[in-house]
Phi, psi and omega in degrees: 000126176296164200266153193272129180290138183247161209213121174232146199233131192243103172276030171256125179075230204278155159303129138221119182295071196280145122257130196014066167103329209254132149322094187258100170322091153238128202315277176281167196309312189295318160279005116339282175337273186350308207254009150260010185258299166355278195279008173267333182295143184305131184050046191020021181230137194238136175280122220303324207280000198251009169259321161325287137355294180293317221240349183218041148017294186278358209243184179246171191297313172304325216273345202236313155317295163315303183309317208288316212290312195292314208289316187259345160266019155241003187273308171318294178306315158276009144266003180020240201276004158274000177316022180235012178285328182257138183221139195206178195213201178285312168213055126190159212236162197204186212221175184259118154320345159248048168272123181257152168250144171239124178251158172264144198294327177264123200286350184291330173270039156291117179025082176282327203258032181306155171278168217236170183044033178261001179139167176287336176286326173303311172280353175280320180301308189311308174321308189297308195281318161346284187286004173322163180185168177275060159252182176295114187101014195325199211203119183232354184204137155308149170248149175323323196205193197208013171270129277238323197060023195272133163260188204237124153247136189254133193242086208287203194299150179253110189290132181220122180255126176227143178248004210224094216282314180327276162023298211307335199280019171275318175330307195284334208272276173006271195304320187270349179293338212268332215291285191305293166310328197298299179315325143255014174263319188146320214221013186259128204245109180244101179272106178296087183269015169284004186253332187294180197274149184286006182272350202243025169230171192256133156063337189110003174266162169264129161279030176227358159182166193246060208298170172316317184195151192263165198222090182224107168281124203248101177252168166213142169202111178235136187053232141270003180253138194229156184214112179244121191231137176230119164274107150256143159217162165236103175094224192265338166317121149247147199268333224157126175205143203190125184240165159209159207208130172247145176229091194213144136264195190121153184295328195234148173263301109313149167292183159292321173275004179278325193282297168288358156297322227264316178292316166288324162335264169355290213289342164288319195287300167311314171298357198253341235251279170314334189274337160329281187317299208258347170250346192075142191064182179295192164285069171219159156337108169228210174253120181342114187217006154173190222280344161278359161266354185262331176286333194279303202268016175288327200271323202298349197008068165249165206266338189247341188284318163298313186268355171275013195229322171266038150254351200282301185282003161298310198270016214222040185318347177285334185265005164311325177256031175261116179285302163348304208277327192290308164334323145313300171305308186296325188274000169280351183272322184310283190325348178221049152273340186258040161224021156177210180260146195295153184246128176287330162319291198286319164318302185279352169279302174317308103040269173343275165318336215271323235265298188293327185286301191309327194283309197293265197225136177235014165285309184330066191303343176298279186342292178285333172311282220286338152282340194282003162300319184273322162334292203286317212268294210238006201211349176062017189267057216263002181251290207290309192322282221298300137005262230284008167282336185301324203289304198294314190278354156314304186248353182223043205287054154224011189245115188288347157315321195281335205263289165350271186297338140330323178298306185346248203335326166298329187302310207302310192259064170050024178259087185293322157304336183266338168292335181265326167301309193278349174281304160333290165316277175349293164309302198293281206309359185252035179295343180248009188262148174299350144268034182310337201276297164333318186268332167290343176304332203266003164298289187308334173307292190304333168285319190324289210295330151307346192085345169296094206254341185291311178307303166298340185267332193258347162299306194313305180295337164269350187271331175307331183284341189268279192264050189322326200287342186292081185330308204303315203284335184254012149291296205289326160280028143257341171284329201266324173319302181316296191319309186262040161081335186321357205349307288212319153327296183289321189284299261257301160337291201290308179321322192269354159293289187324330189282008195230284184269111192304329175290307200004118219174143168287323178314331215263300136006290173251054164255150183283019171243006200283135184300041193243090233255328204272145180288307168336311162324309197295307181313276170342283200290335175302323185282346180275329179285346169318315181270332168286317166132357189295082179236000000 
C-alpha cells in the first residue's frame, strides 16, 4: 500500500503549497485563492456556488460556472499526482483531511500575495482572516451566515381531564420548570400558545407559525390516581413521549422532585431533538457546529471536544455579547486545566470570560452554575463560586447542573455534608438525562472523600465508562482503590491519569497551583502514592 503523502498549505507571507517537502507551484491567482478559502473553512470544505460569489463577482451564473471548471482544471494539472489533496462534487469542493495549515503568528502577513480587485466579498474575507487578535470570542473565519441557529418551539394548550380544579398546577409547575431551563441554553425562540383564543389553531396546532417542534402537555386526575404525559413532535411526527402516573392519597400526588425529574426528562428529549436538528447524526462527540454543540461537547469532558466548542466560539464574533458562550468558554478553559501546567494566561482567559458571562447576564442559571465552577475549581475564589451557585439554585432548583457543581464547591471549602446533599440531588434529578454520568461525578468525588470507598469506585466505573477522559473523577478513584486494598487497580488509576497528566505526582499534588482545589483531595491522593510506593 502505498505511504500517504503530506500536504501543507502555508498562509504566513506568500502561499505555499508543499507535498512531502517539495513545493508545488500554483500558477494561477484565483486558484490559489480557492485553496486558501478551502484551508481556512469549517471542515475545509466550501460550498461551489458561494466560491463562485467570492472569486467571479462579475460574471452570471454560467459565465462563473465556466470560469470555476477552467480554475480547477488547471489547478489540477498543477497538483499533478498530488490532484486527489482536492476533492469535489456537483456543489461543493473540500481539501484531504490531511492537509495541514500553517497561519502567521502576525496577522498582517496573512496570504500577502493574495489576488487584489476581484470583489467585496473576497475582500472582507480576506480583510476578517487579516484582522484576528486575541480578543475575547477572536474572530479566526468569516461565516456562511451569520444566523443565531435558534429554533422555535411551540408550547400548545395543556389537555387537561381534572375531577380536582388545583390538579392544574402541576401542568403549570411542568411547563414552567421545561420553560425555565429551554431558556437558558440560548438557543431556544419559545412560543406560548397557551394564552391565545382558541380560533387561532387548526387540529389543535397553531395556525400563525410553523415552529421547529411542538411541546404538548397532558394531565389526568380521578381521585387519587393522577396521569403527566409530555409529547414532542415536529409536524404530526412524534420525536418523544413519555408519562408518569401516581396512585396515592395524600396532599400532593407527586412530589417536587417528581415533577422536576419529570420535567428534565422532558427538557432532555427537546435537546437531543435539537442536537440532532443543528449538528446532524446521532448523539455523539463531533465537530462544533453550533451552541448546542458547544454545550454537548462542555459536558463531554474529553480534551478535542474543549478545544473543539472554543474554536467554534472562536470563530462565532456574533456570540461575543452571549453570557452562555463567554460562560462556556470560560469553564472548557477551567475543564483542560489538569492536563499539564497550569498557565496564568489561560487562568486570566478564564477569568476574562467568567467575568464578561456575569456582566451580560445573572438571571441565567447555566450561566452562574458554569461560572461559580470556574471561580471555585480554577480560580480558588471559593466565596464568589459559592454565591453564584447559591444564586443559581435560587432560580433554577430542577437543573442538576446546578447542583453537581454546587457539591464541587462544597468539597472545595470542606462542607461535606453539604456535598453530599447536593450530589445526591444531582443525581436524582439527571437520573434520565444523557448526561447522567456528569451529574454523578461529583457523587462519586464526594464518596471518596467521605470514606465510602465502595460507593465511590462503583459510581466512579461507571461514570468512567461514559466519560474515560475525567481527570477529577479518576484521581479520586484511585485514592477509594487504594483505600480498599485494591493496589494493582489503584497503580493501573494513576497511569490513565500520568497519560494526560504528565505532573501527577505526590509532589506536584501539593503545590497550590496544582488543579485539586480540596485540601481532602491532596490529603486522599497523597495517602494513595504512599500507598503505592510513590515517594
Amino acid at each position: 500500500m502505498p505511504e500517504e503523502l503530506t500536504k501543507s498549505i502555508s498562509l504566513d507571507g506568500n502561499f505555499r503549497l508543499d507535498v512531502d517537502g517539495q513545493e508545488v507551484v500554483v500558477t494561477a491567482a484565483r486558484a490559489r485563492a480557492i485553496l486558501a478559502i478551502l484551508a481556512t473553512a469549517d471542515d475545509q470544505k466550501k460550498a461551489r456556488d458561494a466560491l463562485k460569489a467570492m472569486l467571479w463577482p462579475r460574471s452570471d451564473e454560467k459565465q462563473a460556472s465556466g470560469s470555476m471548471r477552467t480554475a480547477l482544471s488547471n489547478l489540477r494539472k498543477d497538483l499533478g499526482p498530488a490532484s486527489d489533496l482536492l476533492g469535489a462534487n456537483r456543489t461543493h469542493l473540500w481539501l484531504d483531511k490531511a492537509v495541514t495549515l500553517r497561519r502567521p503568528e502576525n496577522s498582517a502577513r496573512f496570504f500577502e500575495d493574495a489576488p487584489t480587485n476581484i470583489g467585496s466579498a473576497f475582500e472582507t474575507w480576506l480583510q476578517t482572516e487579516r484582522s484576528r487578535s486575541r480578543k475575547l470570542l477572536p474572530v479566526l473565519r468569516p461565516q456562511e451566515t451569520v444566523d443565531a441557529h435558534r429554533i422555535c418551539i411551540g408550547i400548545l394548550p395543556t389537555i387537561e381531564r381534572l375531577d380536582e380544579p388545583m390538579a392544574a398546577l402541576l401542568a403549570t409547575q411542568v411547563l414552567d420548570f421545561v420553560v425555565e431551563a429551554l431558556k437558558a441554553y440560548e438557543i431556544f425562540e419559545l412560543f406560548d400558545f397557551r394564552d391565545l383564543e382558541t380560533d387561532h389553531f387548526s387540529d389543535g396546532e397553531p395556525a400563525i407559525r410553523d415552529p421547529d417542534m411542538y411541546l404538548r402537555l397532558s394531565l389526568t386526575k380521578v381521585g387519587s390516581m393522577a396521569q403527566l404525559c409530555a409529547t414532542v413532535r415536529r409536524g404530526r411526527q412524534i420525536l418523544w413521549s413519555h408519562a408518569t402516573s401516581a396512585d396515592q392519597t395524600g396532599p400532593f400526588l407527586f412530589s417536587h422532585d417528581d415533577v422536576a425529574t419529570f420535567a428534565n426528562q422532558t427538557v432532555d428529549a427537546i435537546l437531543k431533538a435539537a442536537f440532532r436538528k443543528l449538528e446532524g447524526g446521532g448523539f455523539r462527540p463531533r465537530r462544533t457546529q453550533s451552541m448546542i454543540g458547544v454545550v454537548h461537547q462542555l459536558y463531554g469532558m474529553s480534551t478535542e471536544g474543549q478545544h473543539s466548542l472554543r474554536h467554534y466560539l472562536q470563530g462565532h464574533p456574533e456570540l461575543a455579547d452571549s453570557a452562555l458562550a463567554n460562560a462556556c468558554y470560560a469553564l472548557s478553559v477551567a475543564n483542560t486545566l489538569g492536563e499539564g501546567d497550569p498557565s496564568l494566561a489561560d487562568l486570566e482567559e478564564a477569568r476574562k470570560h467568567a467575568l464578561r458571562a456575569l456582566e451580560l447576564d445573572m438571571q441565567n442559571p447555566l450561566v452562574l452554575a458554569f461560572v461559580g465552577h470556574v471561580f471555585g475549581f480554577a480560580l480558588r475564589d471559593f466565596a464568589v463560586g459559592a454565591e453564584s451557585l447559591a444564586l443559581a439554585r435560587r432560580q433554577a432548583p430542577a437543573l442538576p447542573q446546578v447542583w453537581d457543581f454546587s457539591a464541587m464547591n462544597a468539597i472545595y471549602r470542606g462542607a461535606f455534608e453539604d456535598a453530599l446533599r447536593y450530589s445526591r440531588k444531582a443525581a436524582q434529578l439527571g437520573q434520565y438525562s444523557p448526561y447522567r454520568e456528569l451529574f454523578r461525578s461529583s457523587l462519586a468525588i464526594t464518596a471518596t472523600l467521605t470514606g465510602e470507598h465502595e460507593t465511590a469506585v462503583q459510581v466512579s466505573r461507571s461514570v468512567l465508562m461514559r466519560l474515560p477522559e475525567f481527570l477529577a473523577v479518576m484521581r479520586h478513584t484511585a485514592a477509594s482503590l487504594s483505600a480498599l486494598g485494591q493496589l494493582a487497580e489503584a497503580e493501573n488509576m494513576v497511569a490513565r491519569v500520568r497519560s494526560r497528566d504528565k505532573r501527577f505526582s505526590p509532589d506536584a499534588i501539593q503545590d497550590p497551583s496544582y488543579p485539586l482545589p480540596s485540601p481532602a483531595s491532596r490529603d486522599a491522593i497523597g495517602r494513595t502514592f504512599r500507598l503505592l510506593g510513590h515517594v
